[in-house]
matplotlib code that plots the C-alpha trace (Angstrom):
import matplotlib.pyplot as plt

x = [93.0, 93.3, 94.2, 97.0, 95.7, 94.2, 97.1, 98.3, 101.4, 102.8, 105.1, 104.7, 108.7, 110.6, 108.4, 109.1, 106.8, 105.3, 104.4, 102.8, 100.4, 99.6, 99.0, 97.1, 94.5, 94.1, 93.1, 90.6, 89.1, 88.8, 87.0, 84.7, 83.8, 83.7, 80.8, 78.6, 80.0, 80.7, 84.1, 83.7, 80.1, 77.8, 75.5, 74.8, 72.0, 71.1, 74.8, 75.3, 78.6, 80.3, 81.9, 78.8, 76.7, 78.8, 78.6, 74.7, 74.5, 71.5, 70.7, 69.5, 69.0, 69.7, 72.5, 73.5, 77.4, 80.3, 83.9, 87.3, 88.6, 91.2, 91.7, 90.5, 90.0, 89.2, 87.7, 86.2, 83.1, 83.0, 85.1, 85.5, 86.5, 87.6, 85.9, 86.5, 85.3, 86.3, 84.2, 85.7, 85.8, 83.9, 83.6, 81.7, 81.1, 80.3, 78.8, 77.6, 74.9, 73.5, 75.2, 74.6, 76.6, 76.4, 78.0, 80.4, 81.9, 82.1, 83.6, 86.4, 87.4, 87.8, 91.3, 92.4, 91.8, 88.5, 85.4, 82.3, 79.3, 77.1, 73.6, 73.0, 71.9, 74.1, 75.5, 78.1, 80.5, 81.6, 84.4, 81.7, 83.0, 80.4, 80.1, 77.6, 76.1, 76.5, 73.3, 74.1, 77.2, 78.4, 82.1, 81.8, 85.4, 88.6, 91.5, 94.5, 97.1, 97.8, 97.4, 100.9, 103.3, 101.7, 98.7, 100.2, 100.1, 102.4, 105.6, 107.6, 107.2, 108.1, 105.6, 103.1, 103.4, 103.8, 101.0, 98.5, 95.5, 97.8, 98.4, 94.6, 94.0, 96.7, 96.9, 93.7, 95.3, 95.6, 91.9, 91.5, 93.8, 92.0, 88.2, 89.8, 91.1, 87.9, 86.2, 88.5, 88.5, 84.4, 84.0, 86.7, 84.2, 81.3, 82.6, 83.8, 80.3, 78.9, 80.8, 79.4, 82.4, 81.9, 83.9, 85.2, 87.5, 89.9, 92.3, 94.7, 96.8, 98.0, 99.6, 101.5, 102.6, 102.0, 101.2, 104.2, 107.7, 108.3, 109.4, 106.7, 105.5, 105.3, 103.2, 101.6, 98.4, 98.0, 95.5, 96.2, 99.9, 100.9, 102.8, 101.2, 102.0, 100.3, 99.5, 102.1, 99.4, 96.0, 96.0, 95.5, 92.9, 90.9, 91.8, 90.1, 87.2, 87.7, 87.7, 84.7, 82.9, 83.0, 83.6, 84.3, 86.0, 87.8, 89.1, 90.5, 92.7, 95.8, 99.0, 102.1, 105.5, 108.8, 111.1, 112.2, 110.4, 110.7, 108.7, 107.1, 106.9, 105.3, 105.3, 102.0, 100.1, 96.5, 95.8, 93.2, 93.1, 90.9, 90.0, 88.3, 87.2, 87.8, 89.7, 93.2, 96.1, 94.8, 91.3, 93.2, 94.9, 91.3, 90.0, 93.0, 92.6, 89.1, 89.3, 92.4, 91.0, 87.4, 89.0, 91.0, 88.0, 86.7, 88.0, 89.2, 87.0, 89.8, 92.2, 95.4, 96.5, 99.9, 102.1, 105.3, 105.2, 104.6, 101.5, 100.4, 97.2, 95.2, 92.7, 93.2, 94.8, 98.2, 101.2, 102.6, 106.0, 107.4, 110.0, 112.7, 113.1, 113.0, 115.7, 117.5, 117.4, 118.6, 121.2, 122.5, 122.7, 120.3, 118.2, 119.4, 123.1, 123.9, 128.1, 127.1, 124.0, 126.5, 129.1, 126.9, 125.2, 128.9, 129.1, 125.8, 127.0, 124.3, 124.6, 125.7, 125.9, 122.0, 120.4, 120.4, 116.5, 117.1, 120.2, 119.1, 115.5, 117.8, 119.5, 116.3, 114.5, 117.9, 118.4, 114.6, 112.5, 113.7, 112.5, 109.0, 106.6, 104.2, 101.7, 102.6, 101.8, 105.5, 104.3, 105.6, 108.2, 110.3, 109.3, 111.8, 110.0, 106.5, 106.0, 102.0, 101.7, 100.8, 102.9, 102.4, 101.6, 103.8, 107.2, 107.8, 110.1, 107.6, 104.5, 101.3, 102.2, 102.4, 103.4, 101.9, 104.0, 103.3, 105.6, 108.2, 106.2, 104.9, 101.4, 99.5, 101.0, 98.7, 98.9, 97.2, 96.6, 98.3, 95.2, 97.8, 98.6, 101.5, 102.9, 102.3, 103.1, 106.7, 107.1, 106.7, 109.4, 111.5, 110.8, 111.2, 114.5, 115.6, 114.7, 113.1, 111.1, 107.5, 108.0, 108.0, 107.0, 104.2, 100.5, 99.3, 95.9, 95.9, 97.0, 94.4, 92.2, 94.1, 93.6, 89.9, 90.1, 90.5, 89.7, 91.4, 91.5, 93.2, 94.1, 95.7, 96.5, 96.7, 98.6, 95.7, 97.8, 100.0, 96.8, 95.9, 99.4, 99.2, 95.5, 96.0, 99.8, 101.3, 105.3, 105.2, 103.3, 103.3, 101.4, 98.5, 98.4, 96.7, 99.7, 102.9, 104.8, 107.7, 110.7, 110.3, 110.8, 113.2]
y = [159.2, 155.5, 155.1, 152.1, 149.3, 149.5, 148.2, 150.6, 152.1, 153.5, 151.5, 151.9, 152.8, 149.8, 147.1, 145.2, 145.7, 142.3, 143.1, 145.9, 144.6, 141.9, 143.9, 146.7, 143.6, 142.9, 146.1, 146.1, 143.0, 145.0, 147.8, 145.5, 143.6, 147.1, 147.8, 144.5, 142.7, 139.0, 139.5, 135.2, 135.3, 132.7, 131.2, 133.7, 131.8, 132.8, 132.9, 132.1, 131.6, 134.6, 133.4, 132.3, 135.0, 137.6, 135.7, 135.9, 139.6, 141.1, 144.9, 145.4, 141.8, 141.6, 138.7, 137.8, 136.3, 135.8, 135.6, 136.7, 140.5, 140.5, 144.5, 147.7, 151.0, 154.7, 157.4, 160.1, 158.9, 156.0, 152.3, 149.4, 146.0, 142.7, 140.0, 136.2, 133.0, 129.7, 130.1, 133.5, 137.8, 140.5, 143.8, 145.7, 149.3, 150.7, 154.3, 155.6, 157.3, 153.4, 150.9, 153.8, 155.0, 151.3, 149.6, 152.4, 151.8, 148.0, 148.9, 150.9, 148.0, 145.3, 144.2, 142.5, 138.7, 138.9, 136.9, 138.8, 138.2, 141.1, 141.8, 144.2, 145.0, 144.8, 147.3, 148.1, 150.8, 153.8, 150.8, 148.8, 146.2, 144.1, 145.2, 144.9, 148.0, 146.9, 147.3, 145.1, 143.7, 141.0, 139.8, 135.8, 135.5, 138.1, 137.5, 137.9, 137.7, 139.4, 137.5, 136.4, 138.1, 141.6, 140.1, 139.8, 136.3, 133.4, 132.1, 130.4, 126.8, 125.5, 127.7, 126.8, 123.4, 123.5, 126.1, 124.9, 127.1, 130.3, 128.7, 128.4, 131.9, 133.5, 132.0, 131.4, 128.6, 126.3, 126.3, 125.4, 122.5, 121.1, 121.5, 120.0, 117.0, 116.7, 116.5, 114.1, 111.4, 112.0, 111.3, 108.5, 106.6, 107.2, 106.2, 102.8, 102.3, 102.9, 100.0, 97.4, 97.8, 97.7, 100.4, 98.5, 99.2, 96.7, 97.4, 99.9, 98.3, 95.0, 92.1, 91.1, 93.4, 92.5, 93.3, 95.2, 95.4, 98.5, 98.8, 99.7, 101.9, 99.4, 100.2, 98.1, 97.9, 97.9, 95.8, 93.3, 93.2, 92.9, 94.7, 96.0, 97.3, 100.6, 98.4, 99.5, 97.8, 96.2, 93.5, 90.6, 91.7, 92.6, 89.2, 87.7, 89.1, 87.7, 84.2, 85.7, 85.8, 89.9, 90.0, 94.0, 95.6, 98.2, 101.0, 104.4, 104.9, 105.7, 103.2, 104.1, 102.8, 104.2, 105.4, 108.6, 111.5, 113.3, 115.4, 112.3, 110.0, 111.3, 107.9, 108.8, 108.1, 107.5, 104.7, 102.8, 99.2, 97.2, 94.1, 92.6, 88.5, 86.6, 89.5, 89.7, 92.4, 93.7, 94.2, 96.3, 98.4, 98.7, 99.7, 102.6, 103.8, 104.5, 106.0, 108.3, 109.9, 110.4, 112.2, 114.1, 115.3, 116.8, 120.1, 120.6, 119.5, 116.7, 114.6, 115.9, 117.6, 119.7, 118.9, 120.9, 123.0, 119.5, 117.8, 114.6, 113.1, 110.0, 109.7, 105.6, 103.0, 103.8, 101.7, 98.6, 98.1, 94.9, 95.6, 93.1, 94.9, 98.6, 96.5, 95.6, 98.6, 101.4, 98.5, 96.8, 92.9, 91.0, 91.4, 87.6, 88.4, 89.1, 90.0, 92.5, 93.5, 94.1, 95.9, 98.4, 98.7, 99.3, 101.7, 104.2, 104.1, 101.7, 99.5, 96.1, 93.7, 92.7, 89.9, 90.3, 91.0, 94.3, 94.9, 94.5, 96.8, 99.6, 99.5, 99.5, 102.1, 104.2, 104.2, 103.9, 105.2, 108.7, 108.2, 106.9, 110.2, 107.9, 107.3, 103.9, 100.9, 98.6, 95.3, 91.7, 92.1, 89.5, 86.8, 87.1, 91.2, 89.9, 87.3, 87.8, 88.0, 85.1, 83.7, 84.7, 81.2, 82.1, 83.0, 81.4, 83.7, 86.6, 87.6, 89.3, 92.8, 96.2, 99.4, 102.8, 105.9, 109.4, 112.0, 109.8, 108.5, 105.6, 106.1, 102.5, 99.0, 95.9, 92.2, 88.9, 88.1, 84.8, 82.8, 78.9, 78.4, 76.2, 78.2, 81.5, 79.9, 79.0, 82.4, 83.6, 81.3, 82.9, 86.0, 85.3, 83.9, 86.7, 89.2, 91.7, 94.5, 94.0, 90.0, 89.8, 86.0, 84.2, 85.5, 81.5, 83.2, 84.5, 81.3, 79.2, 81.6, 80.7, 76.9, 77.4, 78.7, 82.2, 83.1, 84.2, 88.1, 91.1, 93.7, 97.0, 99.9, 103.6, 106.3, 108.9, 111.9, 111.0, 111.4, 114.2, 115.7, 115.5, 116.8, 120.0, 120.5, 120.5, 119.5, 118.1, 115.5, 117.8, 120.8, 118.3, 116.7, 119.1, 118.3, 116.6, 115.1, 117.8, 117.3, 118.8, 122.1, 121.6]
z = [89.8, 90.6, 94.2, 94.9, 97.0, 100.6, 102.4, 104.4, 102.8, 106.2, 108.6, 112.6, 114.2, 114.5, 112.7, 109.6, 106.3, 106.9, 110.6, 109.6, 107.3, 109.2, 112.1, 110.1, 109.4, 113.2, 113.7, 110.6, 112.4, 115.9, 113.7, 112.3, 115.9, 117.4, 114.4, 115.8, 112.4, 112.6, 110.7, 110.1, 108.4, 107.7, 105.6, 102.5, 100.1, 96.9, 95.5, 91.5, 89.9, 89.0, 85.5, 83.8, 86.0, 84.0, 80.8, 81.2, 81.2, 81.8, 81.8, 85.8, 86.9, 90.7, 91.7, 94.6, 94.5, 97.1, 96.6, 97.8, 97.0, 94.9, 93.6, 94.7, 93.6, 93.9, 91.2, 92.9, 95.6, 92.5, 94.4, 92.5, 93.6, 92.3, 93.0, 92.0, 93.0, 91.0, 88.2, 87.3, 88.6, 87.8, 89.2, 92.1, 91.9, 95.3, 96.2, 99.5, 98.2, 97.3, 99.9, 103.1, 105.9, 107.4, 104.4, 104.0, 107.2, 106.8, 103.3, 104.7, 106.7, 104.0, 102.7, 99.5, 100.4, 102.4, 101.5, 101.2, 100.1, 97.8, 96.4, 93.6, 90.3, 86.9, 84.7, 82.1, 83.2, 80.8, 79.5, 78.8, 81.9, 83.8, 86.8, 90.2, 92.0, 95.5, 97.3, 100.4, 101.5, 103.8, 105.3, 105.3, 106.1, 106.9, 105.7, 108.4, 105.7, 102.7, 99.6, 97.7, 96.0, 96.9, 94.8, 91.7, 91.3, 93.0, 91.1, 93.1, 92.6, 95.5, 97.5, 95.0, 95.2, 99.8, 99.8, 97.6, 98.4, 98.0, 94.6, 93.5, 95.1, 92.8, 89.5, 88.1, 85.3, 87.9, 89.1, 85.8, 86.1, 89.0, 87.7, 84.0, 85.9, 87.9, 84.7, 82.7, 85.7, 86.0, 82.6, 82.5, 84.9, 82.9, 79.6, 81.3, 83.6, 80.0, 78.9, 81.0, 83.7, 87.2, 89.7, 92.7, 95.5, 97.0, 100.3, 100.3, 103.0, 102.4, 104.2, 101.1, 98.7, 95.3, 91.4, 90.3, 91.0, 93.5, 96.7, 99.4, 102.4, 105.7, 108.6, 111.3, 113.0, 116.2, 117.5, 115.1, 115.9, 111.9, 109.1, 106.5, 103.5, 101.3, 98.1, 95.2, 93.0, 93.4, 90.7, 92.8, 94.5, 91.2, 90.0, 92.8, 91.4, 88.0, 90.1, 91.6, 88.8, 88.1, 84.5, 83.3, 86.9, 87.3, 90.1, 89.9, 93.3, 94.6, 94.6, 96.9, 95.7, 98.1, 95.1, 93.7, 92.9, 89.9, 87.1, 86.4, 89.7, 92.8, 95.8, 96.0, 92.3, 91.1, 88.9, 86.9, 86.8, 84.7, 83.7, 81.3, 81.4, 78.1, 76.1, 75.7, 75.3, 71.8, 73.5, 75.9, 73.2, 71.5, 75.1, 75.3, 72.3, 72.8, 76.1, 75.4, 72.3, 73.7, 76.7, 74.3, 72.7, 75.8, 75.8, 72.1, 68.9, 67.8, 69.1, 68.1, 71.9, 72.6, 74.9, 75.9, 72.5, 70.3, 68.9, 69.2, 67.1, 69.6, 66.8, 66.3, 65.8, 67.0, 65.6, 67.4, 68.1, 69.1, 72.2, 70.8, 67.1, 68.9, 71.1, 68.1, 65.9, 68.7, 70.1, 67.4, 69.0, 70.6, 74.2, 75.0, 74.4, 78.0, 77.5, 75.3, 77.3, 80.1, 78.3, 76.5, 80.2, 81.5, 78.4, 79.3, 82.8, 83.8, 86.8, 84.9, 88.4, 88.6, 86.7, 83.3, 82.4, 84.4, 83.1, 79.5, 80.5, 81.6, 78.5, 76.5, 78.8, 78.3, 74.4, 73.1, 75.1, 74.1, 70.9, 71.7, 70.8, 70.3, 70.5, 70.0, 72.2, 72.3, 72.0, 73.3, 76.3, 77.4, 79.4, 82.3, 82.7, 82.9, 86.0, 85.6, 81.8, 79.5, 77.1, 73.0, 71.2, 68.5, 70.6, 73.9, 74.4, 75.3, 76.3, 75.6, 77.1, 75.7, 77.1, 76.0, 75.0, 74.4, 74.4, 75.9, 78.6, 79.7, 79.8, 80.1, 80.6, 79.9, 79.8, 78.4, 81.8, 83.3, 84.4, 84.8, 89.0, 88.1, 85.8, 87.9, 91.0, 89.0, 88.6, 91.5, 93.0, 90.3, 91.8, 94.8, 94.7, 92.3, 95.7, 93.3, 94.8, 96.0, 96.2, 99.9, 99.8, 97.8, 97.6, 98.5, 98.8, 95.3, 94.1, 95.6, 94.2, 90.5, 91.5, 91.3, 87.9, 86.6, 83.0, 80.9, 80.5, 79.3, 82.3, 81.9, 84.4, 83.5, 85.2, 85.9, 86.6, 83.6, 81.6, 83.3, 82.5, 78.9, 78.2, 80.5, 79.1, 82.2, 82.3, 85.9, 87.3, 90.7, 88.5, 88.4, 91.8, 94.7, 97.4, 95.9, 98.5, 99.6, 101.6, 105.2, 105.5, 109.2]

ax = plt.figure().add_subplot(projection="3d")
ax.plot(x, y, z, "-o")
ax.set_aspect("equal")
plt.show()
């Protein structure tokens, strides 16, 4: 008969279940100590990965593999264990008769969550399961607490999320996640190093905040005596380089930006930035295109993904929407008609006090971006929205930008980049004066910088856990970054 697992089932007087176990464990370690055994291991060479070890079966061939225990149990004199490492589980069969009175005793001191380490030969149980007779057997690391949920996997999300290593101990899927995203942003760099483009970094603290409109973290050093900023964005620095001379540059960081948090928004974000000398906005869109559906490709033979139960195909090109017709169509008047900007704003419930280029944006972000499954890149945004964008040559009255949709999110946003110092620094007065977010005064570095000539370029940045979201299928941006930000628990 299968035996239940070795926690102990009974409860000393007056303690509560969770005591208990916990103090069942100390006593397991004190066993183990009292045996000469070094209950926190060492180094144990020789280990292979347990998935494709498994996968790789060969009739009698000795491996060596460690991992954590994650089932037990009894037929007869016959025990089995679980064990798993990240690459996948497979079982141990261990028998006096074979592991000796030594390894026996050790044995009878393990609970579900220690790290061992074990030698022995392979062999197909009566099931036909993959299993390793345990010839030698080593604790690396004992486990004082009992694994989650009584070791039936871990489901509440907010323990998950605040516990993270409980959450890659119990649910397999999201290992998976983790190595898939390692994979994605691994090949992402190669595919753009193959390319001709250079990875850089630039500072992540900043004296002037700048490159998007966001509000920002503020901190100060010290010795220095100065406020600094996290950047929310590190497009001026990577157009410094264009100035400099680096053509093809691009970097894949984090950004920090003190809003809200949500399924999609964490303060704390990775990003790519890129840019490109002498290209444009439609080089950018060529650039996404290719990128997207060759990371697509990685883990399924086309590029049609799934997201949330729907399908979406990246195989290129994608359709181009102008922003003022989508405006238009889902409105029914104008962007530039600011009363009746206002009034619909007033309508939806929208904050209709600010300036109308933000008014009108919340409008368009609250009636069309609901219907952009995309993909689809919107194409030519307003002037007033784009301080860092050049203008189109065939409509003053926007520029060369686009913004990326899939499944109703913003993916990518990139610009014909705005390589003019008058004009820019004109701009940026506008800006300025306007108060908006992350325009704490004038970058007069950046603009000298401008003064001695930048080309012109196309730049784009690219949400990386947004990417990361959609080619793993996972609904929240916080199932695909290791620690989210969380409220304090006090």
């Amino acid at each position: 008969m299968t035996q239940p697992s070795p926690e102990p089932q009974e409860e000393s007087k007056g303690r509560r279940p969770e005591e208990q176990l916990l103090a069942d464990r100390r006593t397991h370690l004190d066993a183990m100590k009292g045996q000469g055994v070094d209950p926190w291991g060492g180094r144990f060479d020789g280990t292979v990965p347990i998935g494709p070890a498994a996968a790789d079966y060969a009739e009698g061939r000795v491996l060596t593999v460690a991992g954590r225990v994650t089932g037990r149990r009894q037929f007869g004199k016959a025990n089995f264990l679980d064990l798993r490492d990240w690459t996948g589980k497979i079982q141990l069969y261990v028998k006096k008769d074979i592991l000796g009175d030594a390894g026996m005793a050790l044995f009878q001191h393990l609970d579900l969550g220690d790290l061992i380490g074990v030698r022995g030969k392979l062999f197909k149980t009566r099931t036909g399961e993959t299993s390793v007779e345990v010839q030698e057997l080593r604790v690396l690391a004992k486990s004082l607490r009992p694994l989650p949920e009584k070791w039936h996997g871990l489901t509440n999300v907010e323990t998950r999320y605040r516990q993270r290593y409980l959450d890659l101990i119990a649910n397999p899927e999201v290992m998976e996640t983790f190595r898939r995203r390692s994979q994605l942003v691994a090949e992402w760099r190669r595919w753009l190093t193959e390319r001709g483009y250079v990875e850089v970094e630039t500072p992540m603290m900043q004296p002037i905040p700048g490159g998007a409109a966001a509000k920002p973290f503020v901190t100060h050093h010290n010795a220095l005596d100065m406020e600094l900023f996290l950047r929310i964005a590190p497009e001026l620095y990577l157009k410094r380089l264009l100035v400099g001379g680096m053509e093809k540059v691009f970097e894949i960081n984090r950004n920090f930006r003190n809003e809200g948090i949500s399924p999609r928004h964490n303060p704390e974000f990775s990003m790519m930035e890129l840019y490109h000398a002498y290209s444009d906005y439609r080089g950018m869109m060529e650039l996404t295109e290719g990128l997207l559906s060759h990371l697509a490709t990685l883990h399924r033979p086309t590029a049609t993904i799934t997201f949330d139960g729907n399908a979406y195909d990246l195989t290129p090109p994608w359709p181009r929407r102008k922003y003022l017709d989508l405006f238009q169509e889902k409105a029914g008047f104008d962007w530039f008609d600011g009363a009746k900007v206002k009034e619909k704003a007033r309508a939806l419930g929208l904050d209709a006090g600010r300036a109308h280029e933000q008014v009108a944006n919340d409008v368009f972000e609250h009636l069309v971006e609901r219907d952009l499954t995309g993909p689809v890149f919107v194409i030519d945004y307003p002037v007033e929205l784009s301080p860092l964008t050049k203008r189109s040559p065939s409509d003053p009255r926007v520029v060369e930008r686009f913004e990326l949709y899939i499944a109703n999110m913003e993916i990518a946003n990139a610009y014909t980049e705005l390589n003019d110092p008058i004009e820019q620094r004109e701009r940026f007065e506008r800006q300025l004066k306007a108060k908006e977010e992350g325009m704490e005064r004038i970058d007069e570095d950046f603009l000298v910088a401008q003064e001695h000539g930048m080309p012109p370029a196309g730049g784009i940045g690219i949400g990386v856990d947004r990417v990361v979201m959609l080619l793993t299928d996972s609904r929240s941006i916080r199932d695909v970054i290791l620690f989210p930000l969380m409220r304090r628990q006090d």
